[in-house]
N, C-alpha and C positions, 0 to 999 in steps of 0.2 A: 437544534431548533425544536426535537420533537423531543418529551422529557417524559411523558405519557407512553407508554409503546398501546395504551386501549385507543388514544387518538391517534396513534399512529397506524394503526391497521385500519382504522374507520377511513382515515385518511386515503389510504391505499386502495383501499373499495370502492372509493366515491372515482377517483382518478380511472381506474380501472372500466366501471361501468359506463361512466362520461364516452372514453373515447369508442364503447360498441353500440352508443348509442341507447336509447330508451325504447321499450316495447311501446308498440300501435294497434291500436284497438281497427277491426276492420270488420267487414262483410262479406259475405261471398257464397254465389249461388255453387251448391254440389249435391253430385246425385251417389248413393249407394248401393245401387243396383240398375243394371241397364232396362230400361223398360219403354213405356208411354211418356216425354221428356213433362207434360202436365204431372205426370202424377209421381216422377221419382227427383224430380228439380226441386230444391227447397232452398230458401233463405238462411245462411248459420255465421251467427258472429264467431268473431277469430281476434285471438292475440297472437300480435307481429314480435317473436322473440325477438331482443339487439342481434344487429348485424354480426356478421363473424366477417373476418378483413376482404376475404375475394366475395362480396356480395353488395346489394344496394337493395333499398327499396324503393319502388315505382308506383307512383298515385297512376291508376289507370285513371283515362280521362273519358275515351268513348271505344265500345267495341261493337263489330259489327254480327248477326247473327244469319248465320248459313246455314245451306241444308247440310253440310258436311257436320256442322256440328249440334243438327237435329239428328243425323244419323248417326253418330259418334254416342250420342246417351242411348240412344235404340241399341247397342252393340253389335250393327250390320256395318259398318265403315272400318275398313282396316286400320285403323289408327287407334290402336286400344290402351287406353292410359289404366295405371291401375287405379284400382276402388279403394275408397272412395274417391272421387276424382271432381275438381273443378271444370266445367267445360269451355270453349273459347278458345279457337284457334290464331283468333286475329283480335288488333287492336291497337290502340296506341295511347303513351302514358308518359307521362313526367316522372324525370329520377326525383326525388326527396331525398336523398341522402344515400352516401357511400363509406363503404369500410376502406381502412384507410391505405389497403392493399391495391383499391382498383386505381388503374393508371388511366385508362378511354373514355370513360364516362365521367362528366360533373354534377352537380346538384345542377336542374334545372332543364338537363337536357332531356327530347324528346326521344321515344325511343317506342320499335313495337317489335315481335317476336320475329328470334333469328332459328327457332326451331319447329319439329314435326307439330308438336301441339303444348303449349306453355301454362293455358289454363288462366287468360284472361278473365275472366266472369266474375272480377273482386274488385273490391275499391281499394285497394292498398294489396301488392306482392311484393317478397322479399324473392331475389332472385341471382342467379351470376352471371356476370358480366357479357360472357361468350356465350347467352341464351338470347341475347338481344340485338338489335341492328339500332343505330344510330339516326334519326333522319330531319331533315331538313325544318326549322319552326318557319317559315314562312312559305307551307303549303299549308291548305287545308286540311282541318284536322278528320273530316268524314272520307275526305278523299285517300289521304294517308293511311288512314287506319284498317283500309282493306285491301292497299295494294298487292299485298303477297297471294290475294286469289283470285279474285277476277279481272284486273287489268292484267296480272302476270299469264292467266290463261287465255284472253284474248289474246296478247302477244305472242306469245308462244303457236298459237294456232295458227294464225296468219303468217308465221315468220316459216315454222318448220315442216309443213305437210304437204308443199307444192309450190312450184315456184311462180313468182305472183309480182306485176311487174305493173305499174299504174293506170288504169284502164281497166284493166282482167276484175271478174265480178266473184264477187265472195254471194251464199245463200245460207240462212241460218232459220231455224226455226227459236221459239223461244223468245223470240228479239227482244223483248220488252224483260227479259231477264237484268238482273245485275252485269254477267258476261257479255248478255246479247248487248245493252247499251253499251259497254265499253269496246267492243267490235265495231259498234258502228262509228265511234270516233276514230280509232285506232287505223280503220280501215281509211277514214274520211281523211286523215293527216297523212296518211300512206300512197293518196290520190288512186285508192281502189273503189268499186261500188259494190252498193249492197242490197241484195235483195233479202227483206223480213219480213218472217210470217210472223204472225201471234195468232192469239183463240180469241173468235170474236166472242163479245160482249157488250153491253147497253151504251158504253161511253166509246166507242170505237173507233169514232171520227178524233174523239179528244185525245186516243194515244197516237193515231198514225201521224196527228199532225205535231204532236210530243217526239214522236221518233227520228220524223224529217228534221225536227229542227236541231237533231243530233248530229244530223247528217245523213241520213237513211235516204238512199234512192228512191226505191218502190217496198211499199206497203203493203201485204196482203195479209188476209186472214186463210186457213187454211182452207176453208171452201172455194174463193176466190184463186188460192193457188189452182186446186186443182183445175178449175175451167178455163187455165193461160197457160197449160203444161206444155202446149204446141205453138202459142203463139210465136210465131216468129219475131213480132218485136220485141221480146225479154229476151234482155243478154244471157247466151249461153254461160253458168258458172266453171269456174276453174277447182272453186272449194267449197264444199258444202260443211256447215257445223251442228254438229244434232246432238242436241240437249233431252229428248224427248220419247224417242223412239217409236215404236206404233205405226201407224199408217204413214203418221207424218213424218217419220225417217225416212221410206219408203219412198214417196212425193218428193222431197229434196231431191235425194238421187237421183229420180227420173230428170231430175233439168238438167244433171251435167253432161259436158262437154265427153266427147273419150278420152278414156284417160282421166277421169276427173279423181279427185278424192271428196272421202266424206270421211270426216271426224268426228267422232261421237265420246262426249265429255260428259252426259249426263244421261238420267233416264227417267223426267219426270210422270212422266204417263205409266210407269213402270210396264209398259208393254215392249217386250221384246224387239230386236231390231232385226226386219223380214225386209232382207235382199231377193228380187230375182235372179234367176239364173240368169237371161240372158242380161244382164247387165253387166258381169263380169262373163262373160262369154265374145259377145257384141261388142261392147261400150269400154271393155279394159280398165272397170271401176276398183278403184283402191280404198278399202277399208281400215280407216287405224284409231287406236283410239287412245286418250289422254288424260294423265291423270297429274295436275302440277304440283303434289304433294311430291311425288315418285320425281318429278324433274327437279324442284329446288334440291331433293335429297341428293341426287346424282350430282347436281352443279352448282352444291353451297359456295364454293371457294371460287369458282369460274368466273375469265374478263367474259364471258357470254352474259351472266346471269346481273355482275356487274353493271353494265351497258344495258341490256334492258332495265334495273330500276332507277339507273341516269335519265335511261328516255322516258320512261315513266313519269318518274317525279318533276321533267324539265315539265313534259305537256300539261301536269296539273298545274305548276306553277303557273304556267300559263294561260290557263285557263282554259286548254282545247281538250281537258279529260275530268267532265265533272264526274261525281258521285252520282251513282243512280236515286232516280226518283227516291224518296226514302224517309221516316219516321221515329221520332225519338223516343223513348220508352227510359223513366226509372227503374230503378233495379227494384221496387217496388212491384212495381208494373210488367215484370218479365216474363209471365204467362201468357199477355200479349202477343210480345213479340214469338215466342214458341210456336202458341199456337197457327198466328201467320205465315211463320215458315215454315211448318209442318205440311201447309194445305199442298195439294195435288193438282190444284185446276191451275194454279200460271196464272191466275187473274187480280192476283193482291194488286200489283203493279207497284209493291212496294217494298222497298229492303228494310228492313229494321234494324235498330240501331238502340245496344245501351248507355244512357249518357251517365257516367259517373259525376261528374264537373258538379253537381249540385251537393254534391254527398260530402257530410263531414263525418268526420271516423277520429 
């Protein structure tokens, strides 16, 4: 057929580069040096070399932005990727194309990170296969794209720190958090109650009645707690969850029962967490604290971990686990969203969110 061996090698080439696919022109925010995330985050285009056979490429479509991964560019979060390094822990993304190796994954399928930290913050990733987790296109895409940290750490809280049986009253402070709202569902499907504090501010009536309609029992602001700390009609808690620390870790404590536990997952006030003695003297108070980067590690493979994002993903589907309040931002516009989840006060009252979906590359 071929009489030419010059068209014959051209030949060869074309066949050759056909089936690894074509490079992709792409985007994607990275930092160079750990610092202030405003001033070492920047915008840098990328070309996507052809795939090699055990890989795919994945259109991200929306990610969401945490403090873990404001504190991941600061370089105080244990989870240190090397530099230069893409940020974005979480997210969710359509495959576009697979080498011809991968057997799990199709064109078309949804998909968001099955590891410590993948490096969402691009409009197009080349990636492997066993970096990904698989999930459902008829849930929500805002819902989905964060479930590996704050419905997995609500869950986890509620399920493992004290045994908690429907009735028995969970107290968190923070509430108005991304976590805290996903506790108050989580607890509300589990036919537990909940008492939540947040930090008052001007519109305050407009979040408590925001949070009731999550499910939230009683609503208070942290001044109000303190002046109900004896009331006798607030339910003695079984578990307390402190995001916050300071006086107001403090304050949870004092409402529980003996025996009680207090879980402490955050530290946004970045003020230390100051127990009294006699609370663990008196009150037989149990302090632990949680970290669900360190649990998914321990039980990637696990029917535990399994079975929590079955329940997960049923109740979004359902519609009993929305996404928290929350904000769309271009990848244009992602000193926004930084700068929002940088802040310290708990008052944004809102989670941010990069939407790629409009991004051509």
């Amino acid at each position: 057929m071929f009489h030419n061996p010059l068209k014959l090698c051209t030949y060869i080439s074309f066949v050759a580069s056909s089936t690894r696919g074509f490079s992709k022109q792409a985007q994607k925010l990275v930092y160079h040096e750990h610092g202030t995330p405003l001033r070492v985050v920047s915008i840098q285009n990328e070309t996507l070399d052809p795939l090699d056979t055990n890989e795919v490429i994945v259109k991200m479509l929306i990610v969401p932005v945490n403090p873990a991964d404001i504190n991941t560019i600061q370089g105080v979060y244990p989870v240190k990727p090397s530099l230069p390094a893409v940020p974005g822990f979480e997210g969710v993304g359509e495959v576009i194309e697979i080498g011809s190796g991968v057997k799990d994954l199709s064109v078309g399928d949804r998909v968001i990170p099955d590891t410590q930290h993948l490096g969402t913050w691009r409009t197009y990733g080349k990636f492997s296969p066993d970096l990904l987790m698989k999930v459902p296109k008829d849930v929500g895409l805002t819902e989905i794209s964060g479930i590996t940290s704050n419905p997995c750490t609500a869950y986890r809280m509620l399920k493992d720190y004290n045994q908690l049986s429907p009735g028995d009253v969970v107290i968190q402070n923070g509430a108005n958090s991304a976590c805290g709202q996903n506790v108050i569902q989580i607890a509300k499907h589990w036919g537990l109650k909940t008492i939540n504090i947040v930090r008052n501010r001007d519109d305050i009536d407009k979040l408590k009645t925001y949070l009731k309609s999550l499910g939230g029992d009683f609503v208070f602001t942290e001044e109000e707690l303190k002046g109900i700390l004896r009331d006798p009609s607030l339910p003695k808690p079984k578990l307390a969850l402190n995001c916050v620390g300071g006086n107001s870790a403090t304050n949870l404590l004092r409402t529980l029962v003996n025996k009680g536990v207090m879980v402490t997952y955050g530290g946004m006030s970045r003020e230390p967490v100051q127990i009294p003695t006699s609370a663990f003297i008196f009150k037989d108070i149990t302090l632990r604290g949680h970290w669900m980067t360190r649990w998914q590690k321990e039980n990637k493979n696990s029917t535990e971990r399994k079975t929590m994002m079955n329940e997960l993903t049923e109740l979004m589907r359902a519609g009993k686990l929305a996404a928290p309040a929350h904000k769309f931002v271009t990848l244009t516009n992602f000193q926004e969203a930084l700068m929002n989840t940088m802040s310290i006060q708990g008052k944004s009252g809102l989670k941010y969110y990069i939407d790629f979906r409009q991004s051509e590359s």
